[in-house]
Each structure stands twice: as structure tokens, then as C-alpha cells.
VEXDREN-2710 file (C-alpha; in Angstrom, 1 decimal):
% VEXDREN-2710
k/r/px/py/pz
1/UNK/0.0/0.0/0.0
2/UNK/1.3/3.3/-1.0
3/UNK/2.3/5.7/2.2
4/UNK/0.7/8.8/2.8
5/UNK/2.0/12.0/1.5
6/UNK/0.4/13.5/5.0
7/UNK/3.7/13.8/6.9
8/UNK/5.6/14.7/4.1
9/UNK/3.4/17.6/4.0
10/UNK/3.7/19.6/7.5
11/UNK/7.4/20.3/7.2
12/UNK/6.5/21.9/3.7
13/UNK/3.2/23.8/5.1
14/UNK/5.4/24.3/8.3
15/UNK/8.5/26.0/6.3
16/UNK/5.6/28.2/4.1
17/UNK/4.5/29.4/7.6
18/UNK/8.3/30.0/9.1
19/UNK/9.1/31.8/5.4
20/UNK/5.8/33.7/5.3
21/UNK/6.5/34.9/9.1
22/UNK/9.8/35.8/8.2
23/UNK/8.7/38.2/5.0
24/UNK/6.0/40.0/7.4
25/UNK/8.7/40.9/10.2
26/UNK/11.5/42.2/7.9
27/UNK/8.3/44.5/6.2
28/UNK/7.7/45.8/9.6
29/UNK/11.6/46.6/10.8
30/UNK/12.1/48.0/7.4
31/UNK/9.1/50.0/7.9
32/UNK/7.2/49.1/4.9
33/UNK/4.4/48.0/7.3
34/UNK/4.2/51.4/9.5
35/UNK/2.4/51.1/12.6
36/UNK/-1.4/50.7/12.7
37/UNK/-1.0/48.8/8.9
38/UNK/-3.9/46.2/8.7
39/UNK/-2.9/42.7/8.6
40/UNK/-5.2/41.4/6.4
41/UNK/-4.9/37.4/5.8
42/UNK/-7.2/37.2/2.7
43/UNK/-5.1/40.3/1.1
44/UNK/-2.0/39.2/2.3
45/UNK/-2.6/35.4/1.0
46/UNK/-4.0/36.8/-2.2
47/UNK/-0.5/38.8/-2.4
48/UNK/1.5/36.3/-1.9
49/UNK/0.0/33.7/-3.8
50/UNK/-0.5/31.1/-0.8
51/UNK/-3.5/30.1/1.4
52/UNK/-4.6/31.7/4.3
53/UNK/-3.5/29.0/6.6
54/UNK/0.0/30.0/6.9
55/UNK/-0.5/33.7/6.8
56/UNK/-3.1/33.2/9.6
57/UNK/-0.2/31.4/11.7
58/UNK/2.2/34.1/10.7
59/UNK/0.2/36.8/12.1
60/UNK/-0.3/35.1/15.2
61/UNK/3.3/34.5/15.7
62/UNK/3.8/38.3/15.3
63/UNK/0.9/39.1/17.8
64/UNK/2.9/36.9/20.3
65/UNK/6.2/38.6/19.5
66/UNK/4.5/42.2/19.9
67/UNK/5.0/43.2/16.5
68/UNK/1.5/43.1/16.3
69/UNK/-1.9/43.0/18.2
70/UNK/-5.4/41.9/17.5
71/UNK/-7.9/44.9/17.6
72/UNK/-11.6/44.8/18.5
73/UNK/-14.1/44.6/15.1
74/UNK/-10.8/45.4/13.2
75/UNK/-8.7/42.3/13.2
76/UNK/-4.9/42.1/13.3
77/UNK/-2.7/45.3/13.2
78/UNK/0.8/46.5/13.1
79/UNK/2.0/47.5/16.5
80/UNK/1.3/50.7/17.0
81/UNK/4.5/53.1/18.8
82/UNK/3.4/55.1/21.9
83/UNK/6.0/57.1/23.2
84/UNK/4.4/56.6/26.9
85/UNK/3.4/53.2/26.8
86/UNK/7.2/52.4/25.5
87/UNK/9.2/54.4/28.4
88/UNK/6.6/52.1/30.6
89/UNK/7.8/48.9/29.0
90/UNK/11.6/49.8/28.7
91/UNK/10.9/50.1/32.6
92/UNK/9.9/46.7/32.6
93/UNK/12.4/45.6/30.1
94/UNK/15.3/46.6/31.5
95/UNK/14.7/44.0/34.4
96/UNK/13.6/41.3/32.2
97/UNK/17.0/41.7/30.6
98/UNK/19.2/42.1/32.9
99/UNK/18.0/38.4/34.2
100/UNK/18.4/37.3/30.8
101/UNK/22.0/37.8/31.0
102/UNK/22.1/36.6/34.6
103/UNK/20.6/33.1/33.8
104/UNK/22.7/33.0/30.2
105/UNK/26.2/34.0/32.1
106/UNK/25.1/31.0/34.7
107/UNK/24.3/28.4/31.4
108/UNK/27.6/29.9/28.8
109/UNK/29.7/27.6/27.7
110/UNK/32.0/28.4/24.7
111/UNK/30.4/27.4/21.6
112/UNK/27.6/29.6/23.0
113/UNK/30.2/32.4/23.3
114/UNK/31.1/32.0/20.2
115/UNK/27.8/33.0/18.7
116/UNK/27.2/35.9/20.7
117/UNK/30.8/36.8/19.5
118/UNK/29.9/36.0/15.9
119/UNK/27.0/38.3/16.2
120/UNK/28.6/41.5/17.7
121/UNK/31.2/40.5/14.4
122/UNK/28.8/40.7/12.2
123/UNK/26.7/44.0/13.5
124/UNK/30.7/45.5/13.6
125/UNK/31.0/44.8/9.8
126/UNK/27.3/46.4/9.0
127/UNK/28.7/49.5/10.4
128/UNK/31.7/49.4/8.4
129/UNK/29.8/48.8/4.9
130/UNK/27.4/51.6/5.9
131/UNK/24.1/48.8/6.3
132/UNK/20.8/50.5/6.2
133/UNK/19.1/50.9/9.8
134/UNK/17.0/47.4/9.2
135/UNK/19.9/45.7/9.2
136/UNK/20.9/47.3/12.3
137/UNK/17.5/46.7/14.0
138/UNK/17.8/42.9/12.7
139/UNK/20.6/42.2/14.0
140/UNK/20.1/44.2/17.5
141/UNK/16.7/41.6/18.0
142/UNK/18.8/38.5/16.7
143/UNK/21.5/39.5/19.7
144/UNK/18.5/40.2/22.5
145/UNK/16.7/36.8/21.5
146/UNK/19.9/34.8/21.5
147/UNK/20.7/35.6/25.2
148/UNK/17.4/34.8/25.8
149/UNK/17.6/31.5/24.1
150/UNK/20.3/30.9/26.5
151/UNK/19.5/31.7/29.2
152/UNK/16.5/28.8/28.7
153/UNK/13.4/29.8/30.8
154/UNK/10.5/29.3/28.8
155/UNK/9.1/31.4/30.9
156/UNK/11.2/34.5/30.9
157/UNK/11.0/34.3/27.2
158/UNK/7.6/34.0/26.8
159/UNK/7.0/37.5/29.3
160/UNK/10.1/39.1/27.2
161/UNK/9.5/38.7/24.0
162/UNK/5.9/40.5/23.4
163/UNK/7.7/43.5/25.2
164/UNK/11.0/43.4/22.6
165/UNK/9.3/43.1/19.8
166/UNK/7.3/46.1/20.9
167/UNK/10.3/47.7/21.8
168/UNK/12.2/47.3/18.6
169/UNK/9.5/49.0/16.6
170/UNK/10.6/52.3/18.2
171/UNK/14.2/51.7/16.9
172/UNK/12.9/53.4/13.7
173/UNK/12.5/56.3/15.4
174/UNK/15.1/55.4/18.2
175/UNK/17.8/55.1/16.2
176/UNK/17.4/58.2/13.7
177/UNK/20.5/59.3/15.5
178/UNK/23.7/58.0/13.3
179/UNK/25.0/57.4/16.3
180/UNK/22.5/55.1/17.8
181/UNK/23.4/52.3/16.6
182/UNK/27.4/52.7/17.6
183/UNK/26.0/53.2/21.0
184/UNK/24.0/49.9/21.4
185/UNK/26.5/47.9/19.2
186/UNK/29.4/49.2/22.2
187/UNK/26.7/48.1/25.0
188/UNK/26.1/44.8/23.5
189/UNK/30.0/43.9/23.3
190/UNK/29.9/45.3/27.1
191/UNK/26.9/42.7/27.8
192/UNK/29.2/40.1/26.0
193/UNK/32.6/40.6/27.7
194/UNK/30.4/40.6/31.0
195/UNK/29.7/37.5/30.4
196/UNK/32.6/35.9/29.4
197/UNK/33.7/36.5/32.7
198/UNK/31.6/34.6/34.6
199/UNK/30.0/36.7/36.4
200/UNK/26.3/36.6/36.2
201/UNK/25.8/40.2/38.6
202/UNK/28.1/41.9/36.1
203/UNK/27.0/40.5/33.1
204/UNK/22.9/41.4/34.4
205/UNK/24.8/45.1/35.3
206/UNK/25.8/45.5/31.7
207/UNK/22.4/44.4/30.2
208/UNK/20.4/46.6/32.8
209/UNK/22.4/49.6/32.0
210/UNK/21.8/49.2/28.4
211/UNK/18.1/49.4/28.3
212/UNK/18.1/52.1/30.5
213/UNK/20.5/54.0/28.1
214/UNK/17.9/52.8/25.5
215/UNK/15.0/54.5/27.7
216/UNK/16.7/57.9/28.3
217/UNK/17.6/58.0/24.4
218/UNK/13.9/57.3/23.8
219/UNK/13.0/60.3/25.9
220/UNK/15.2/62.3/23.1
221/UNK/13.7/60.4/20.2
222/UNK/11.1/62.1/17.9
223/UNK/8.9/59.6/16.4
224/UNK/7.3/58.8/13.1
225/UNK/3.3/59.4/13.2
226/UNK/1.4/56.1/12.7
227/UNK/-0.6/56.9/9.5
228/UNK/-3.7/57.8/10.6
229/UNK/-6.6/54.8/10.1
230/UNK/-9.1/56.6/8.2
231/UNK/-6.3/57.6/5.3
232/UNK/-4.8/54.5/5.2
233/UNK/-5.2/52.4/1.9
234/UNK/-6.2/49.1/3.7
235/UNK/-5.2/47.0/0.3
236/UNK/-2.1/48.4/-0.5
237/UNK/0.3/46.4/-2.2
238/UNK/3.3/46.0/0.8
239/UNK/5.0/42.7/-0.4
240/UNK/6.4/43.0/-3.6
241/UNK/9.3/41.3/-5.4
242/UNK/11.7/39.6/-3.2
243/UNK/9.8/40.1/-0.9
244/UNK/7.7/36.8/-1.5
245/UNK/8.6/34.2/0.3
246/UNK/10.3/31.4/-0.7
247/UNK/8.0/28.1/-1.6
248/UNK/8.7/24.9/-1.8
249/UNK/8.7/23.2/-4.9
250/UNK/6.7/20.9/-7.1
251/UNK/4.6/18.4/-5.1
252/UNK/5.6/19.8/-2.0
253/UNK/4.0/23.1/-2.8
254/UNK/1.4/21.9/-4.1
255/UNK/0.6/19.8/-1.1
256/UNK/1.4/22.9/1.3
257/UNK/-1.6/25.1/0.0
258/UNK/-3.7/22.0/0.0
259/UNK/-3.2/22.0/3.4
260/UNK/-5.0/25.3/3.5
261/UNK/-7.2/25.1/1.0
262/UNK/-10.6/25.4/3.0
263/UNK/-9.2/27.5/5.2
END
């Protein structure tokens, strides 16, 4: 009896889902989805050219990062930036982290080392080839979620990372300054060296101070108006080009929109 092409198809839908999420979070740090954007599914699946399943599942993993939130009779939405409401979370934040590096210093071992390291590299060589501020702002979120990946509380991450993603909206704003991201790229090698030493107070030290530099640069930040909900053109084309996400092929495709096909 011939086997069932059933399990073969959730990694595909699965890897649809992780590509489609992927696409809809670089759009928002790179500002093509602004703040208060509607996040449509049908519109987005008809842009993209996939079912509404994995769009569906890609907005909800952006609600539960933050980037996004689920308003009453209007559906999902872009995380709006409040200058108020984000001093209030940095407050918050700056705790969260600082035990983020406490529990990672306590769990570091060198081939963990090594990719904070790699990172700090990497955001070092942006700066040098003049990288556009998404860049900057993807590879600040890739350094916060790794030391919260390990540190290893499930639940630390799970109170943390609604209130980063929030957070790093603002860096549009936040990091206007040409110096801004200099600033955080020096604080981030400070959380890393305080670290490698062992020491979990000095390492949580490092990481406070940095998001309470963060907060008192916010103060000083002038921010971009959300576009304002009545003007906005709710079917705007935002993902364009290479922008679409990457499919699998053949078969496998085929077999990764069936899976949303009444959906």
C-alpha cells in the first residue's frame, strides 16, 4: 500500500509558515508595514499567492512577539509606537533583561560564546559597509533573542518577547541618530565581555544599563506618526518582489496550500 504524503506535507506547510512569518517581520523593521498597517490574511494570502493558513499562523506568531496585536471589530494590526506606553515597557524591560543575561552568564559555555561573538562581528562589519538601519535593528533583536535563548526559561521568554518586539518597533524612530546604533553595538559587546567573565551580577549590570540608556535615548527620540486609520489604503500592495517568500517546490507546494485550501 502506497504511504501517505500527509507527513511529508507539514514540514513543507510548516517551512511556508516560518518563510511567510519571516517576510512580514523584515516589512515591519524596514518599515514598509508602518504602525497601525492592517494585517489582512485574505489580502496578504492573495499577495502572496499562498492560502490563508500560513499567513493566519504568521500573524499570530507576530501578535505573540508584539509586532503586532489583534484589535476589537478590526482584526490584526501592526504594533502601534506610543512614546508613553514604551518608556513604561523599557521600565519593565530593562529588568527582564538584565535576568536574561544573569541566567545565560550562569548556562555559557564556549560554543555559546562564540555566537554571541559571531553576532557582535557581524553588526561590527554592518557598520563598516554603511548597512541601512534594518539591518541594524535585525541584528540588535537577533543578539537580545539569542541571550534569551540561553538563558532557557521558557518562561522569561515568553513575558520578554511581546515587550522586545514592541520595543524594537521604536528603533525606527530610536535610532534616527547616526550614532545610535554605535552606542548599542558598544553596549552589547559590554553585555558580551560581562559575560565571558563569569560573572552573572556583572553581566545582568551591563544588560540593565543598556536598556536604561535605550530608555533615556527614547526620551530624546522624535517619532514617526502612525498613518492615521481613516487615510490609510487598507489593500495596499506592501509585499512585492523579493519580498515573497520562498515556496517549496513541485509536489511539496502543491501539497502545502492544500493544506490550506478550505481554510
Amino acid at each position: 500500500m502506497a504511504e501517505s504524503p500527509v507527513p511529508e506535507a507539514i514540514p513543507s506547510a510548516a517551512l511556508l509558515t516560518d518563510s511567510i512569518h519571516e517576510v512580514l517581520k523584515t516589512a515591519i523593521f524596514r518599515n514598509q508595514l508602518a504602525p497601525g498597517t492592517p494585517l489582512s490574511v485574505p489580502e496578504l494570502a492573495r499577495q502572496l499567492a499562498v492560502s490563508r493558513t500560513p499567513v493566519r499562523e504568521a500573524v499570530q506568531r507576530l501578535i505573540y512577539e508584539g509586532l503586532a496585536v489583534h484589535a476589537p471589530h478590526r482584526g490584526a494590526q501592526v504594533s502601534r509606537v506610543d512614546l508613553d506606553d514604551l518608556r513604561e515597557l523599557y521600565v519593565v524591560r530593562e529588568s527582564l533583561e538584565g535576568l536574561a543575561a544573569r541566567l545565560a552568564t550562569e548556562r555559557l559555555d564556549t560554543a555559546r560564546l562564540h555566537t554571541l561573538r559571531a553576532i557582535i562581528d557581524e553588526h561590527e562589519h554592518a557598520l563598516a559597509v554603511g548597512a541601512d538601519q534594518a539591518t541594524h535593528i535585525e541584528l540588535d533583536v537577533r543578539f537580545h533573542r539569542t541571550v534569551r535563548e540561553i538563558a532557557g526559561n521558557p518562561h522569561l521568554s515568553a513575558a520578554l518577547e511581546p515587550i522586545a518586539g514592541r520595543s524594537h518597533i521604536a528603533l525606527h524612530s530610536l535610532w534616527r541618530n547616526a550614532d545610535a546604533p554605535r552606542l548599542a553595538l558598544d553596549e552589547h559587546a559590554q553585555i558580551v565581555a560581562g559575560m565571558a567573565t563569569g560573572d552573572p551580577e556583572l553581566a545582568e549590570t551591563a544588560a540593565r544599563r543598556h536598556i536604561s540608556r535605550l530608555r533615556i535615548r527614547l526620551s530624546q527620540a522624535k517619532f514617526r506618526e502612525a498613518p492615521r486609520a481613516g487615510r490609510a489604503r487598507r489593500h495596499k500592495p506592501v509585499l512585492t518582489g523579493d519580498q515573497t517568500p520562498a515556496t517549496p517546490d513541485g509536489p511539496a507546494r502543491d501539497r502545502a496550500r492544500a493544506a490550506g485550501t478550505n481554510s
